[in-house]
C-alpha positions as CSV (number, residue, x, y, z in Angstrom):
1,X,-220.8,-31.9,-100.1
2,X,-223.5,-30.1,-101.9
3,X,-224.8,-29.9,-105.2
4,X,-226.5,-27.0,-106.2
5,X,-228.5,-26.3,-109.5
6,X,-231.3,-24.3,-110.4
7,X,-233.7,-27.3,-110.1
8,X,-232.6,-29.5,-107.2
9,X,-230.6,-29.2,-104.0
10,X,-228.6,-32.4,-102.5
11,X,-227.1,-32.2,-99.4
12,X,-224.8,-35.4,-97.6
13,X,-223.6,-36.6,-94.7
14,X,-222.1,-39.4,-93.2
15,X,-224.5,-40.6,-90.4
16,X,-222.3,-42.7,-87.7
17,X,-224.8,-44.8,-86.4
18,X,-226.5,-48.0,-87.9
19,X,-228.9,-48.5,-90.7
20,X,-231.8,-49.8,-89.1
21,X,-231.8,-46.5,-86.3
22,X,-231.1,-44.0,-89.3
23,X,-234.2,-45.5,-91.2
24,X,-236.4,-44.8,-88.6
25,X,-235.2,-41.2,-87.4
26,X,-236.5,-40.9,-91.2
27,X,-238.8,-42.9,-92.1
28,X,-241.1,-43.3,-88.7
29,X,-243.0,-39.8,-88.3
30,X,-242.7,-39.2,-84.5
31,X,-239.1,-39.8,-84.7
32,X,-238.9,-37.9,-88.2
33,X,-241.5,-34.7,-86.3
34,X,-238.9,-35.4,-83.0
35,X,-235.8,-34.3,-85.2
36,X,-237.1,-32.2,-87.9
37,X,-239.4,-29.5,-85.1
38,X,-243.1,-31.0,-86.6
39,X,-246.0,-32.9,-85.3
40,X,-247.6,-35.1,-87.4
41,X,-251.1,-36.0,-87.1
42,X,-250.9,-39.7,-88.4
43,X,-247.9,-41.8,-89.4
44,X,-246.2,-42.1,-92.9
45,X,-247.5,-44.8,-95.6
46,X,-247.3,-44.5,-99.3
47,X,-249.8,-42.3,-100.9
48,X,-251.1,-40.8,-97.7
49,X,-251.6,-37.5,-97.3
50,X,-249.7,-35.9,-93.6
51,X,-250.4,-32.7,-92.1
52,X,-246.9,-31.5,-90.0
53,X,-246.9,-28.6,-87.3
54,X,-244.1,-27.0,-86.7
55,X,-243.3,-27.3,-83.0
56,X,-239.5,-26.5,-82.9
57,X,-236.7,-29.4,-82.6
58,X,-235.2,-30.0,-79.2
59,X,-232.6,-31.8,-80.8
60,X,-230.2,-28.5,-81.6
61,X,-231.7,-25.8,-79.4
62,X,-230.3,-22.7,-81.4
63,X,-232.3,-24.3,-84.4
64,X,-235.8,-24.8,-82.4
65,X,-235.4,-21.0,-81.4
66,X,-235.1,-20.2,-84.9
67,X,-238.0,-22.4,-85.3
68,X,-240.0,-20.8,-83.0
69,X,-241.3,-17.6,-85.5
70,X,-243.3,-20.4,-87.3
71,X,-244.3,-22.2,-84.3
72,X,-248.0,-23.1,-85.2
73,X,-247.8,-23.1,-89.0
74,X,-249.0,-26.1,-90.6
75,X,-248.4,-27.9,-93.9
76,X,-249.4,-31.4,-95.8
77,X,-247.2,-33.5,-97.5
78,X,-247.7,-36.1,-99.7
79,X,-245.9,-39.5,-99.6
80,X,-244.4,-40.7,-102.4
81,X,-242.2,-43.8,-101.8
82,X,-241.0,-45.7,-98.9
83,X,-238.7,-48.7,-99.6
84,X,-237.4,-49.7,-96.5
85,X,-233.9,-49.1,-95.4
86,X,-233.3,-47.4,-98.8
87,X,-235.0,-44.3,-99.4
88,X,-238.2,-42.3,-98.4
89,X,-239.7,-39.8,-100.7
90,X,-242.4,-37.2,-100.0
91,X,-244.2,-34.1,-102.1
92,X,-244.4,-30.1,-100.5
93,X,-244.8,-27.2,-101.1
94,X,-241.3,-25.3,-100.5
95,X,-241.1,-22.9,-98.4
96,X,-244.8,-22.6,-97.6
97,X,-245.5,-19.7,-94.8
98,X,-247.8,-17.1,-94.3
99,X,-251.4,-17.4,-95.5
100,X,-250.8,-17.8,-98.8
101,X,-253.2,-20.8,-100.9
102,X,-250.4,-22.7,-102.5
103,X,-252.9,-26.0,-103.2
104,X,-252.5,-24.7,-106.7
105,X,-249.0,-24.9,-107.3
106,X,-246.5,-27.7,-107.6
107,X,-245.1,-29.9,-105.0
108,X,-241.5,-30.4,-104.9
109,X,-240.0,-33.7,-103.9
110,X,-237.9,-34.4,-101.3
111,X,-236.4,-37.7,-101.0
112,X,-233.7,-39.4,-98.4
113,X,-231.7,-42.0,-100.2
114,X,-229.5,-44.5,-97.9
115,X,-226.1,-46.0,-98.2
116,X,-224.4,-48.2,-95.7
117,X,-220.6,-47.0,-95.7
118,X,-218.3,-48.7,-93.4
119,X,-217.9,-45.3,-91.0
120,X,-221.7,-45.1,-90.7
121,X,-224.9,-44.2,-93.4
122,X,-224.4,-42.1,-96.0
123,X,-227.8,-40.0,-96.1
124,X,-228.4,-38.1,-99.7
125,X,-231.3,-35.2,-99.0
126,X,-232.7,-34.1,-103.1
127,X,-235.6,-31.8,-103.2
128,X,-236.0,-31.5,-106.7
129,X,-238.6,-29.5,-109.0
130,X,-238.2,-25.8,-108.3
131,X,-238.2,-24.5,-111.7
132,X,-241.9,-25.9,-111.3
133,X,-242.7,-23.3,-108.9
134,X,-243.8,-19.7,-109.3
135,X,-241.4,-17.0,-110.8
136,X,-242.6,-14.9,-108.7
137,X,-241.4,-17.2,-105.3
138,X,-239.2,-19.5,-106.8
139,X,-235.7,-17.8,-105.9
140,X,-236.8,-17.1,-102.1
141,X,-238.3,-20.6,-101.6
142,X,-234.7,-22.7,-103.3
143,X,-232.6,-19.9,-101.2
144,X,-234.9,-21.3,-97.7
145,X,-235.0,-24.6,-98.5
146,X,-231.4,-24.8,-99.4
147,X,-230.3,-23.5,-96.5
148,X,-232.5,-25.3,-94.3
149,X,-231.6,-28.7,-95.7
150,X,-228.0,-27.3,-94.8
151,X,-228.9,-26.8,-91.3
152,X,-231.6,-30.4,-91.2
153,X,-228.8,-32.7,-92.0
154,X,-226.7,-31.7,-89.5
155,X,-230.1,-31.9,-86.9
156,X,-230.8,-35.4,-88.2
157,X,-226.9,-36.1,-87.5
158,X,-226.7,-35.2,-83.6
159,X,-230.1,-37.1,-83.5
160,X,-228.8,-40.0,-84.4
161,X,-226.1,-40.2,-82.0
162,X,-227.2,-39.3,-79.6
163,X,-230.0,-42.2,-80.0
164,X,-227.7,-44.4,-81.6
């Protein structure tokens, strides 16, 4: 299912695999780089500040090959809130490419809620605070990140099982 409004994009799935190996594929950044195509140059802890690199899944080939045009490109995110086994929460800047300086802006932020359900986890993606952003990149950067959270969920789904 998704939600879409102006301000926030939600994205579900039903994760069959068990709670304790879905909160790590999220919440432990080599498994979350391993999934998601980054490398992350320390771990995730609340208020810590994480640079990624985008490296290209090898979880869902056809998406690491789509990956691959921004092989190299870097970005920081923020932490915001980890409660174990429940959600994890973390500040960006959406859709952040090229060599643009978007310190100045606002971060969006992305949070993955967690819901035992008796067929597996139900994982809720929100990335919330676009109408923050720029006029002038809002629209392209809620179009890319709303499809990519289409496209990430389903990553994070065939990592799981396969690992479960």
């Amino acid at each position: 299912m998704t939600v879409t409004v102006s301000d926030r994009i939600e994205k579900k799935i039903v994760l069959k695999a068990p709670l304790a190996r879905v909160w790590r594929a999220i919440s432990d950044a080599g498994e979350f780089g391993e999934w998601f195509g980054l490398e992350f140059d320390r771990g995730f802890a609340v208020g810590a500040s994480v640079r990624g690199t985008i490296v290209g899944t090898t979880v869902d080939p056809e998406v690491g090959k789509m990956q691959q045009q921004h092989a190299g490109t870097a970005f920081d995110i923020k932490v915001e809130r980890i409660e174990p086994q429940r959600a994890f929460a973390f500040r960006w800047h959406p859709f952040a490419m090229g060599d643009a300086d978007y310190s100045k802006e606002p971060m969006t932020l992305v949070t993955f809620a967690l819901e035992p359900q008796d067929e597996g986890v139900l994982l809720t993606v929100t990335e919330s605070g676009f109408d923050q952003i720029p006029l002038e990149r809002r629209a392209q950067a809620f179009t890319a990140n709303e499809g990519g959270w289409s496209i990430m969920v389903g990553v994070i789904g065939k990592y799981v099982a396969r690992s479960a």
